[in-house]
C-alpha positions in Angstrom: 106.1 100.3 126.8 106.2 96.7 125.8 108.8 95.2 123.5 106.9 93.8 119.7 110.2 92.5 117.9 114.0 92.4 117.8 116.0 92.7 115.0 118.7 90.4 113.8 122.0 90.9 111.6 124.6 93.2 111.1 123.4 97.0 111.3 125.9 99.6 109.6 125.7 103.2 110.4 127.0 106.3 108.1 125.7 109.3 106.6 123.1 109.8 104.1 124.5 111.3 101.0 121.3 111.3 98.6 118.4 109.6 97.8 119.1 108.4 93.6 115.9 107.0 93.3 112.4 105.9 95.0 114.4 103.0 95.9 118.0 103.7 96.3 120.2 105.8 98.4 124.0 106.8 98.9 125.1 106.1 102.8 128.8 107.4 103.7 130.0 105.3 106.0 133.4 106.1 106.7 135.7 104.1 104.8 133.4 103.6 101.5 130.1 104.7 100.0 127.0 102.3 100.5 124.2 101.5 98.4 121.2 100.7 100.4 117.7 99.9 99.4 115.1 102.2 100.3 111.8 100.1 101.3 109.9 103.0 102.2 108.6 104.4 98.3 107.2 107.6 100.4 108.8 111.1 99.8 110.3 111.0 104.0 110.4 114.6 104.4 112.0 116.1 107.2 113.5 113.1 107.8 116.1 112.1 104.6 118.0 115.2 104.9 121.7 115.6 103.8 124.3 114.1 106.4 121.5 112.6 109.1 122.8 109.6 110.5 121.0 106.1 108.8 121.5 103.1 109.8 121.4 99.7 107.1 120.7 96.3 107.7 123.5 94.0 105.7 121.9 91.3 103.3 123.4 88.7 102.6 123.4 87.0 98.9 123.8 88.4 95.2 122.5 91.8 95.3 123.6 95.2 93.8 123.1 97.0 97.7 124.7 96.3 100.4 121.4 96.2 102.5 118.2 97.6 103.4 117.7 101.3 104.9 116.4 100.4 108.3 115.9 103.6 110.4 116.9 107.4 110.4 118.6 109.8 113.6 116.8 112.8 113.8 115.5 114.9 116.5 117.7 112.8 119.2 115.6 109.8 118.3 116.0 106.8 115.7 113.0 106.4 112.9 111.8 103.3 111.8 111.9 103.7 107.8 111.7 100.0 106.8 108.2 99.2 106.1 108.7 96.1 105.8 108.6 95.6 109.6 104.9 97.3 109.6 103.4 93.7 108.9 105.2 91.7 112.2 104.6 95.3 114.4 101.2 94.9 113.6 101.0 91.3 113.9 102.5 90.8 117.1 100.1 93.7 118.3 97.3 91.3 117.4 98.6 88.5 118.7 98.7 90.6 122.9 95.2 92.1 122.2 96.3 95.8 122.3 93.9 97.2 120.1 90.4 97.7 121.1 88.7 95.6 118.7 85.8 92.9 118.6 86.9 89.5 119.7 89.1 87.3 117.1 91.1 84.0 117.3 92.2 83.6 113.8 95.0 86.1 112.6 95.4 86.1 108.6 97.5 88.5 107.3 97.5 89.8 103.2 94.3 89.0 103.2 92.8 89.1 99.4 89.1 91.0 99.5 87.6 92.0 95.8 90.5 93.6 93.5 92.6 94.4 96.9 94.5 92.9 99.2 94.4 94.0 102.7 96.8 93.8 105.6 95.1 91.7 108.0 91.7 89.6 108.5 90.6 88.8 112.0 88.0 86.2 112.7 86.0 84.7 115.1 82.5 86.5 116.3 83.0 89.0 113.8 84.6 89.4 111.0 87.1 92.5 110.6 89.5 94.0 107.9 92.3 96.2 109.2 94.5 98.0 106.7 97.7 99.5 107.9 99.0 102.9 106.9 102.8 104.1 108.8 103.1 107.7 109.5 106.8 108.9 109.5 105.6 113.0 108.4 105.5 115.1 111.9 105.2 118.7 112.0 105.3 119.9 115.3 103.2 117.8 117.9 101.6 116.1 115.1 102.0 113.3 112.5 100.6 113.5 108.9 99.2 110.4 106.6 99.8 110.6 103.7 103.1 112.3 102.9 103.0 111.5 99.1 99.6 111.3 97.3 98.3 107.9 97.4 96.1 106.6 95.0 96.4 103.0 96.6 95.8 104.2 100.0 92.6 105.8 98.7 91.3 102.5 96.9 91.8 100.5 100.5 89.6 103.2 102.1 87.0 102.8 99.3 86.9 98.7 100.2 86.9 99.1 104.1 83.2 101.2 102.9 82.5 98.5 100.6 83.3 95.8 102.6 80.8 97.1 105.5 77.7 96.2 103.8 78.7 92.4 103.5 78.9 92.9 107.3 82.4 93.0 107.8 83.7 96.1 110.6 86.4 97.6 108.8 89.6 99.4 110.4 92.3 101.8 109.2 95.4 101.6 111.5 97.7 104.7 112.0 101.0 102.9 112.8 103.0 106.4 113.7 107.1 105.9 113.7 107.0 108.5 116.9 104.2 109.6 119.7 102.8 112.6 119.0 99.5 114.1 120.3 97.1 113.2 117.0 97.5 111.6 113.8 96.1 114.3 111.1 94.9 113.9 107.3 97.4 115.7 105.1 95.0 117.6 102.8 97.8 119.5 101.5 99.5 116.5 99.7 96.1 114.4 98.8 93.1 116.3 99.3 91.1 113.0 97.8 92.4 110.7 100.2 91.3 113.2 102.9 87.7 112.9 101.3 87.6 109.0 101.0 88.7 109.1 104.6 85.9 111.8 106.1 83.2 109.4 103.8 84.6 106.3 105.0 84.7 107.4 108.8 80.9 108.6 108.3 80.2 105.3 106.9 81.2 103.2 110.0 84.8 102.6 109.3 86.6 103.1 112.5 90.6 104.9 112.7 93.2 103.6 115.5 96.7 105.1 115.7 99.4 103.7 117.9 102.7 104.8 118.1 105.8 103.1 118.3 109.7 102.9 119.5 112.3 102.2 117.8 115.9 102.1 118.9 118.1 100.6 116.3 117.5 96.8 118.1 114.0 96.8 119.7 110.6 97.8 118.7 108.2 98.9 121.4 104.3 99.7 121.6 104.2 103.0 123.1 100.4 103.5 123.1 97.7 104.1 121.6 97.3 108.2 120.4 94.2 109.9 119.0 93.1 110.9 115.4 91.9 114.2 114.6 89.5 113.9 111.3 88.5 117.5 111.4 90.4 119.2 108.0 92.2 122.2 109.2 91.9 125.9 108.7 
């Protein structure tokens, strides 16, 4: 494994109580009863179930919560849940060359393409879009994208095809919160996206998946894992 980031700052830990809304949760943490942000708007199933242990990162300044929700205990393991982090994972796995992509020097990330904006643009020989998607839905061996129907995931897939004939090479990254042995379509959830996806593949637009560690202070690149595109039975 190799170590991408460290995080910084007081980290509480306590019990997750309920989710009151796409961005808000109740964590028990003993002595009092936490508000937390949620930054992860997707549905987390499996994963935000009553009493796991989560674990939020303080913020400092005038706000309503007491911090951001950084990472769920569940299977013996934590779980990055804080998207926010996706960007500087990804980033720093640019920066050591991990991913087997054409040769770039120039790293720019929120890159604005057309009506989207997408997650990183690398440059130097060629020129290559990569738009990030994290996977925190396992069922079994495997991990699921999307676990929520995602209309905005579908429209980035439509622009990697687009973006093709103006001679870019477009990439969809699988960044999966655990290893498991494929990342899988959900066709269950969005059955559309799943399409987009099979078209876009077809097309030329090339899937990567890598999975990552996580244990409450360090981030680690655990590898790169395969994508199975075929649509179950």
């Amino acid at each position: 494994m190799i170590k991408l980031l460290e995080i910084e700052g007081e980290i509480i830990v306590g019990k997750f109580l309920e989710r009151v809304n796409k961005f808000l949760i109740l964590m028990d943490c003993g002595e009092r009863i936490l508000q937390c942000r949620l930054v992860e708007t997707g549905r987390l199933p499996r994963l935000l179930e009553k009493n796991v242990k989560v674990a939020c990162l303080k913020k400092e300044g005038r706000r309503k919560t007491f911090g951001d929700v950084l990472g769920v205990y569940k299977d013996g393991k934590w779980w990055l849940t804080n998207t926010n982090y996706h960007r500087y994972i990804v980033e720093k796995i640019l920066e050591l060359r991990l991913l087997p992509l054409p040769k770039y020097s120039k790293i720019i990330p929120e890159y604005k393409y057309g009506d989207s904006r997408i997650d990183f643009y690398l440059d130097d020989e060629a020129k290559i879009l990569l738009e990030v998607k994290g996977v925190s839905l396992f069922i079994g061996d495997y991990g699921y994208y999307p676990d929520a129907p995602t209309e905005r995931g579908r429209k980035h897939i439509l622009t990697l095809m687009r973006a093709l004939n103006e001679g870019y090479h477009s990439y969809i990254l699988f960044l999966s919160m655990s290893r498991a042995k494929a990342i899988r379509i959900n066709w269950e959830i969005d059955p559309k996206f799943g399409e987009a996806f099979i078209r876009a593949i077809k097309s030329g637009v090339k899937a990567l998946a890598v999975a990552i560690k996580f244990n409450l202070r360090e981030i680690y690149f655990d590898g790169i894992i395969p994508i199975d595109i075929q649509k179950e039975k």
